[in-house]
MILUM-18931 format. One record per atom (N, C-alpha, C): x, y, z; atom name; chain; residue in three letters; residue number from 1. Coordinates in Angstrom, 1 decimal. Example, Ala and Ser with C-alpha at 12.3 -4.5 7.8 and 13.67 -1.06 7.14 Angstrom:
+--------+--------+--------+----+----+-----+-----+
!      x !      y !      z ! at ! ch !  aa !   i !
+--------+--------+--------+----+----+-----+-----+
!   13.2 !   -5.7 !    7.8 !  N !  A ! ALA !   1 !
!   12.3 !   -4.5 !    7.8 ! CA !  A ! ALA !   1 !
!   13.2 !   -3.3 !    7.8 !  C !  A ! ALA !   1 !
!   12.8 !   -2.2 !    7.1 !  N !  A ! SER !   2 !
!   13.7 !   -1.1 !    7.1 ! CA !  A ! SER !   2 !
!   12.9 !    0.0 !    7.9 !  C !  A ! SER !   2 !
+--------+--------+--------+----+----+-----+-----+
This chain:
+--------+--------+--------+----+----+-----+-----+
!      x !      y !      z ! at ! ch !  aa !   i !
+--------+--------+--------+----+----+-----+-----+
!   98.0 !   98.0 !  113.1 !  N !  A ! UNK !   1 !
!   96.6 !   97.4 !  113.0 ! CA !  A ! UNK !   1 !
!   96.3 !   97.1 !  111.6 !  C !  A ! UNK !   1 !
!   96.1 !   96.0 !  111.1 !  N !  A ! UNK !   2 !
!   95.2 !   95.9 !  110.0 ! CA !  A ! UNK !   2 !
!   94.2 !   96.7 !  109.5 !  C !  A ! UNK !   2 !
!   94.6 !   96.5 !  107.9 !  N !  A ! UNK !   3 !
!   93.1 !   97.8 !  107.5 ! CA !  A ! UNK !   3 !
!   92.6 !   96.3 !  106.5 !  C !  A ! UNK !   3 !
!   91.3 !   96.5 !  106.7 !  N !  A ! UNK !   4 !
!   90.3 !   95.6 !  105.7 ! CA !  A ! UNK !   4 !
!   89.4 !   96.3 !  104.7 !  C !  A ! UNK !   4 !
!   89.3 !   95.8 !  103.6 !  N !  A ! UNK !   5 !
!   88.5 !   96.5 !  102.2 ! CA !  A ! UNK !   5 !
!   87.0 !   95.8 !  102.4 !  C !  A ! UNK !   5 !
!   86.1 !   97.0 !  102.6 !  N !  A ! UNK !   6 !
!   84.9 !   96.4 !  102.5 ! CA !  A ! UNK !   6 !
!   84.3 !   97.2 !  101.5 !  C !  A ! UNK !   6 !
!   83.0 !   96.7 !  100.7 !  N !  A ! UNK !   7 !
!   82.3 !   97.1 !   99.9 ! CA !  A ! UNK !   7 !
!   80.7 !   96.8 !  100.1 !  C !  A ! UNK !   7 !
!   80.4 !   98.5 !   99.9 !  N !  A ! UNK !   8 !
!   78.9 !   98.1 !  100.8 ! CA !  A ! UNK !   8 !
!   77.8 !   97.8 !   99.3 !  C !  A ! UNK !   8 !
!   76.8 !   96.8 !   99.8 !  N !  A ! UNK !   9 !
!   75.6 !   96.3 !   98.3 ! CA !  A ! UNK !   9 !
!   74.8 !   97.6 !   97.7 !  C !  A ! UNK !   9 !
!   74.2 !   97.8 !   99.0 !  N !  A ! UNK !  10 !
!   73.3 !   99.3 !   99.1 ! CA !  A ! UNK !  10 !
!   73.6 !   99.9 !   98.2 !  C !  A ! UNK !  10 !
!   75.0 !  101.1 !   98.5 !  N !  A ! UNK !  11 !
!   75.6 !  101.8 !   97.1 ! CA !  A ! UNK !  11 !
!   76.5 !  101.7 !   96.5 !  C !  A ! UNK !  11 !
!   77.4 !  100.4 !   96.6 !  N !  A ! UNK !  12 !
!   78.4 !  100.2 !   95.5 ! CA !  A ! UNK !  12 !
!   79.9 !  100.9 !   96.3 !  C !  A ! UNK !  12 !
!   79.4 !  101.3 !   97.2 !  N !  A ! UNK !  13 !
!   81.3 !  101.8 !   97.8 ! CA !  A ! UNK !  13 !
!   82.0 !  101.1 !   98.3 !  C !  A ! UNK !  13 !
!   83.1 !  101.6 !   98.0 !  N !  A ! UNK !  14 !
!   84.2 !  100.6 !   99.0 ! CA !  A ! UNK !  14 !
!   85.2 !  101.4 !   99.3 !  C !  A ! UNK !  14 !
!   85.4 !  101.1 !  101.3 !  N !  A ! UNK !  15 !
!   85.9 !  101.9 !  101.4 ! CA !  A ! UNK !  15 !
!   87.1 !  100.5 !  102.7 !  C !  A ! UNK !  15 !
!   87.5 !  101.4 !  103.1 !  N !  A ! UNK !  16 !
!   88.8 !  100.8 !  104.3 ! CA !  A ! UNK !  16 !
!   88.1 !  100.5 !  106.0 !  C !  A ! UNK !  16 !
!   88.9 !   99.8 !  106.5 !  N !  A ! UNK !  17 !
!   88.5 !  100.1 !  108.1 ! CA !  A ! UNK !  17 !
!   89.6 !   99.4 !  108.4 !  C !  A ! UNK !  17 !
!   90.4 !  100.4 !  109.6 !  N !  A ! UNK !  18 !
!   91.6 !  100.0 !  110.2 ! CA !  A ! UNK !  18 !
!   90.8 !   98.9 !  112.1 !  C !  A ! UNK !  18 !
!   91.2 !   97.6 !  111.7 !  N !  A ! UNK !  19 !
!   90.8 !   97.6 !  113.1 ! CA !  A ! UNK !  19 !
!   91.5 !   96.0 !  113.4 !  C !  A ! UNK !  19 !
!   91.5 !   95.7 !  115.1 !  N !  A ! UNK !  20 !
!   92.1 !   94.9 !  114.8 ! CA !  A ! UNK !  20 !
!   91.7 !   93.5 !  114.1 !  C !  A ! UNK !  20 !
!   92.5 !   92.7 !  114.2 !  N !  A ! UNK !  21 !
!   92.4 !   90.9 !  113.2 ! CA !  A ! UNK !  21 !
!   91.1 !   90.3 !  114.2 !  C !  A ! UNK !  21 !
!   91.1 !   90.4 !  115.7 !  N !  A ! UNK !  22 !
!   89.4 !   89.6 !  116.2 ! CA !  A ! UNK !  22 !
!   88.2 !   90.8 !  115.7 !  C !  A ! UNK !  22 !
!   88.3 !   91.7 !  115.4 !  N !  A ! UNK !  23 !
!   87.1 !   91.9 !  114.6 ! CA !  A ! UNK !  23 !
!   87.1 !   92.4 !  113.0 !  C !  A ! UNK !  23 !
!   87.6 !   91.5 !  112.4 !  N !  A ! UNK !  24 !
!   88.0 !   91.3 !  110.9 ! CA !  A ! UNK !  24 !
!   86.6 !   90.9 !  110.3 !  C !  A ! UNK !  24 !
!   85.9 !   89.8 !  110.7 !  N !  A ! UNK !  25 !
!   84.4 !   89.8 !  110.5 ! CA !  A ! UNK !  25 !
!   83.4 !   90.0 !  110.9 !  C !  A ! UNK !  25 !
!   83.8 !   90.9 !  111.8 !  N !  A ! UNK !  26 !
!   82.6 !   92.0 !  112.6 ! CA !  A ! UNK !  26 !
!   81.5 !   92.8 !  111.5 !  C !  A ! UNK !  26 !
!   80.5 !   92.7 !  111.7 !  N !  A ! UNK !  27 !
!   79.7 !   94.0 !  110.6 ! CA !  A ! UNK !  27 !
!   80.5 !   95.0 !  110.7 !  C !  A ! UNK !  27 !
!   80.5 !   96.0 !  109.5 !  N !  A ! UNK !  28 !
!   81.0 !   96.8 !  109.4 ! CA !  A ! UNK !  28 !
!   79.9 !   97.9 !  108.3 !  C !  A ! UNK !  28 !
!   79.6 !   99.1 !  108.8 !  N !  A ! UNK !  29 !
!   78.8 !  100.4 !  108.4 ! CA !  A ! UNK !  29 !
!   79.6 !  101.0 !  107.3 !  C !  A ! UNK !  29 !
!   79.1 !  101.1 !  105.8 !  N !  A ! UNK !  30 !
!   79.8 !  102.4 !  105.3 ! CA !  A ! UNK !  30 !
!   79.7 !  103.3 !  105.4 !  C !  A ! UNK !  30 !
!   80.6 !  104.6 !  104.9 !  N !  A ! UNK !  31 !
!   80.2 !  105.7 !  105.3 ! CA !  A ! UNK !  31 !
!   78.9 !  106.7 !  105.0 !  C !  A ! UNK !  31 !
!   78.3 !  106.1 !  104.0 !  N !  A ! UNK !  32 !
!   76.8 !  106.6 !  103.9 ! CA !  A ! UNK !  32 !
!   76.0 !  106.0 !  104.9 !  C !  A ! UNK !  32 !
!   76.2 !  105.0 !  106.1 !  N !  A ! UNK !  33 !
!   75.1 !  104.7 !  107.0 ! CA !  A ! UNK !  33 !
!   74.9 !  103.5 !  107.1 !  C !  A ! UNK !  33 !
!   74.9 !  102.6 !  105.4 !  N !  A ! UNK !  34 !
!   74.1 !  101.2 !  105.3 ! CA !  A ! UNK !  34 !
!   74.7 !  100.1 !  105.8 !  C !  A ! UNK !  34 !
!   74.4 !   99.6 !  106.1 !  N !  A ! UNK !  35 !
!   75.0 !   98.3 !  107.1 ! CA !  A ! UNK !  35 !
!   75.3 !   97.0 !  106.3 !  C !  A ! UNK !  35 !
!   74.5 !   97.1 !  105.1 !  N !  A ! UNK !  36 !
!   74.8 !   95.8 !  104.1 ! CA !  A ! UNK !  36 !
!   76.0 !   95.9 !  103.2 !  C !  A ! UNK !  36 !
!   77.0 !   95.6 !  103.7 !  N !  A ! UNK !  37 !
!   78.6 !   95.3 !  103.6 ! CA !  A ! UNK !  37 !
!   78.9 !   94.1 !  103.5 !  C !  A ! UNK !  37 !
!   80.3 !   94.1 !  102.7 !  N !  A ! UNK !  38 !
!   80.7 !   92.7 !  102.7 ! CA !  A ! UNK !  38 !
!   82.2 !   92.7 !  102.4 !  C !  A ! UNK !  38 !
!   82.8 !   91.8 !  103.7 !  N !  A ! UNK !  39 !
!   84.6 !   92.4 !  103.1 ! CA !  A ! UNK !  39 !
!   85.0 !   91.8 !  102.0 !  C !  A ! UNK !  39 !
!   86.0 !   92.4 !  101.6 !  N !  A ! UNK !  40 !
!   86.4 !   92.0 !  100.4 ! CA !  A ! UNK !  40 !
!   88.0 !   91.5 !  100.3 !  C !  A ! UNK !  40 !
!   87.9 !   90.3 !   99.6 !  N !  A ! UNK !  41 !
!   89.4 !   89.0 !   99.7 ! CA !  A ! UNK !  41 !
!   90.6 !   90.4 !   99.2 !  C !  A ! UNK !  41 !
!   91.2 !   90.6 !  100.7 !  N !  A ! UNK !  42 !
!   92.7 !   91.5 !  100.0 ! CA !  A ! UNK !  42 !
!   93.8 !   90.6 !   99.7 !  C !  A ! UNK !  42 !
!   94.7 !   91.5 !   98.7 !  N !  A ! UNK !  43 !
!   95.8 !   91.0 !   98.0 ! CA !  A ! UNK !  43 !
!   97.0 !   91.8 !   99.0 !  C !  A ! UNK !  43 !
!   97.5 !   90.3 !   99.1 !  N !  A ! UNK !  44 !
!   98.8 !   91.0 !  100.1 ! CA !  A ! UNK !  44 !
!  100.2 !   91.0 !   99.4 !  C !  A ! UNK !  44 !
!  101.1 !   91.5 !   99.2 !  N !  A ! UNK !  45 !
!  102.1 !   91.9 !   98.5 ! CA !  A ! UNK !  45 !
!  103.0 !   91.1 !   99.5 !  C !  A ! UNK !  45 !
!  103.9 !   89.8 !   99.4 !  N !  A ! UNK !  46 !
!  104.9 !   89.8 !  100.0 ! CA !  A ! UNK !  46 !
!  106.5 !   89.7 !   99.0 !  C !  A ! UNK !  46 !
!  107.3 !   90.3 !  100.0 !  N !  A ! UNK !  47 !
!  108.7 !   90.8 !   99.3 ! CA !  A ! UNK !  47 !
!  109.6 !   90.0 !   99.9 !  C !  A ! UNK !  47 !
!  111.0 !   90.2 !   99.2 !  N !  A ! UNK !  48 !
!  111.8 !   89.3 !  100.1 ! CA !  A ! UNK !  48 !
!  112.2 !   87.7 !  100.0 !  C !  A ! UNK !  48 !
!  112.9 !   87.3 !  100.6 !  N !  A ! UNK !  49 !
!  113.3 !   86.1 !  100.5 ! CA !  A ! UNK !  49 !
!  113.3 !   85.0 !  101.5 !  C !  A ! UNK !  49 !
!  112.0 !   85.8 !  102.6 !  N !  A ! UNK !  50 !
!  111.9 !   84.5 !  103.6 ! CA !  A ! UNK !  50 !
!  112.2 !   83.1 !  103.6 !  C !  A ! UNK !  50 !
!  112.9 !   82.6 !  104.2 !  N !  A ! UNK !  51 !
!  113.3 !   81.1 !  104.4 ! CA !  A ! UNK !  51 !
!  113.8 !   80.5 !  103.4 !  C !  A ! UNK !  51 !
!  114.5 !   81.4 !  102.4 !  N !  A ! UNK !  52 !
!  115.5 !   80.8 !  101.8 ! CA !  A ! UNK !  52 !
!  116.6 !   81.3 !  102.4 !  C !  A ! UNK !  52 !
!  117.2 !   79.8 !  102.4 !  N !  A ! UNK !  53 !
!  119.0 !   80.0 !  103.1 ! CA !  A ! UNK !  53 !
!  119.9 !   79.7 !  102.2 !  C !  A ! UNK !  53 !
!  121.0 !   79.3 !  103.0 !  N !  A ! UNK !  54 !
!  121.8 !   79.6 !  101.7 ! CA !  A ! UNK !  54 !
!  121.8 !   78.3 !  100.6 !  C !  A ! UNK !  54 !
!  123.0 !   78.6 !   99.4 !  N !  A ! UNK !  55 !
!  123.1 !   77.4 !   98.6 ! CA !  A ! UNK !  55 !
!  123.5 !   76.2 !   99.0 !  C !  A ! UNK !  55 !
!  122.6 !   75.1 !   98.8 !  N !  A ! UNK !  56 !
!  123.5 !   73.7 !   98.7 ! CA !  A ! UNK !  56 !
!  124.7 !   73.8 !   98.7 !  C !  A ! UNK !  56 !
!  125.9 !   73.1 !   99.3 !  N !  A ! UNK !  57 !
!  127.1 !   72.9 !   99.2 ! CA !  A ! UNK !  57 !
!  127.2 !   72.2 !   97.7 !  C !  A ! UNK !  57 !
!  128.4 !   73.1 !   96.9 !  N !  A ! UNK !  58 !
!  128.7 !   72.5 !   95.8 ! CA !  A ! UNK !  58 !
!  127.9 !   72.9 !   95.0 !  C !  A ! UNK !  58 !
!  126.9 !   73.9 !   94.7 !  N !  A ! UNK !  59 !
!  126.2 !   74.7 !   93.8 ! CA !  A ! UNK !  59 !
!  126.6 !   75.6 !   93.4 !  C !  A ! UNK !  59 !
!  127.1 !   75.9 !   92.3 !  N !  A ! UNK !  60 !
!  127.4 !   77.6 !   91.9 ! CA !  A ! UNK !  60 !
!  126.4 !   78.4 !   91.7 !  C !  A ! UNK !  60 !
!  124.9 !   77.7 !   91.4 !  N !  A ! UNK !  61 !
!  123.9 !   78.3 !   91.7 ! CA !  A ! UNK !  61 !
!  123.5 !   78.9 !   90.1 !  C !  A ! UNK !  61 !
!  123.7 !   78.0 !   89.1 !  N !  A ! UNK !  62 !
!  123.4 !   79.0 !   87.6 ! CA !  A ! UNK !  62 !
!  123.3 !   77.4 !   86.9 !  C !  A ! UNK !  62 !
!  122.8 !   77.3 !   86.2 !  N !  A ! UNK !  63 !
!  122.5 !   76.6 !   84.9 ! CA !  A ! UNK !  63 !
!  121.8 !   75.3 !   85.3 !  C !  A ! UNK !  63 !
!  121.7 !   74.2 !   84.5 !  N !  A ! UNK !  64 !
!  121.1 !   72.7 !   85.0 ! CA !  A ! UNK !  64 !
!  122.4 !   72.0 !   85.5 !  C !  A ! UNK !  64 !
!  121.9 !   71.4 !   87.2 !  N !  A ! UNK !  65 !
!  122.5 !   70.5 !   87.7 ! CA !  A ! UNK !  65 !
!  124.1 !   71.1 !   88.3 !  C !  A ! UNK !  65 !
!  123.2 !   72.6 !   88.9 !  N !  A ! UNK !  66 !
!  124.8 !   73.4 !   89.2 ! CA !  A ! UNK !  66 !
!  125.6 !   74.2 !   88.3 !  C !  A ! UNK !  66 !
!  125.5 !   74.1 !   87.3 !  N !  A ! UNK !  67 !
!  125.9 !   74.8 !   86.0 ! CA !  A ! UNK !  67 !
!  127.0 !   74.1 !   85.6 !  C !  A ! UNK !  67 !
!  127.3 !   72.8 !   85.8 !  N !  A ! UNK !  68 !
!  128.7 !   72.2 !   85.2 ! CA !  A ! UNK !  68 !
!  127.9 !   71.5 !   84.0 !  C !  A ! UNK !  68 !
!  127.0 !   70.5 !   83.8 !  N !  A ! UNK !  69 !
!  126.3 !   69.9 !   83.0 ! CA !  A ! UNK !  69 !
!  126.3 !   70.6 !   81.6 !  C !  A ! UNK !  69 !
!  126.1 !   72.1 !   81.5 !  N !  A ! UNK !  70 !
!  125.7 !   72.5 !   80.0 ! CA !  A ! UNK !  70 !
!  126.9 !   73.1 !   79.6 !  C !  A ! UNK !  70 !
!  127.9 !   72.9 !   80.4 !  N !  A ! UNK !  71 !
!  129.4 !   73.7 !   79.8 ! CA !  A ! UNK !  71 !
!  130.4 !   72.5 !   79.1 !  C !  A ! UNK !  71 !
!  130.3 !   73.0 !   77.5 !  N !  A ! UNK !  72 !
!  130.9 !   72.2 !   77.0 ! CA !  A ! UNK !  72 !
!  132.2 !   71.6 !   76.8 !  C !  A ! UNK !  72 !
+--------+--------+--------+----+----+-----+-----+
């Protein structure tokens, strides 16, 4: 399940809420009570090398233009 960063006006907290993605912009209560919240833009960390495949044919894959160009 998704967790979302909210930060309430009232007192300046911010705290987490695990819940799912259709109520991502639901109100949401901080833990002191106050209802004037507001989520906050999270930073998502992606790793990896999605959707890169492999090399072009005929690439050694190092320098300009395949690495033959800068070898003297």
């Amino acid at each position: 399940m998704p967790r979302y960063d909210y930060r309430c006006r009232a007192c300046g907290s911010t705290f987490e809420l695990n819940r799912p993605m259709a109520e991502a912009n639901s109100p949401a209560t901080c833990p002191s009570g106050h209802g004037d919240t507001v989520k906050l833009l999270s930073t998502v960390a992606v790793t990896g090398k999605a959707g890169a495949g492999p090399a072009p044919r005929g690439s050694s894959g190092g320098g300009c233009c395949g690495g033959g160009c800068c070898a003297g």
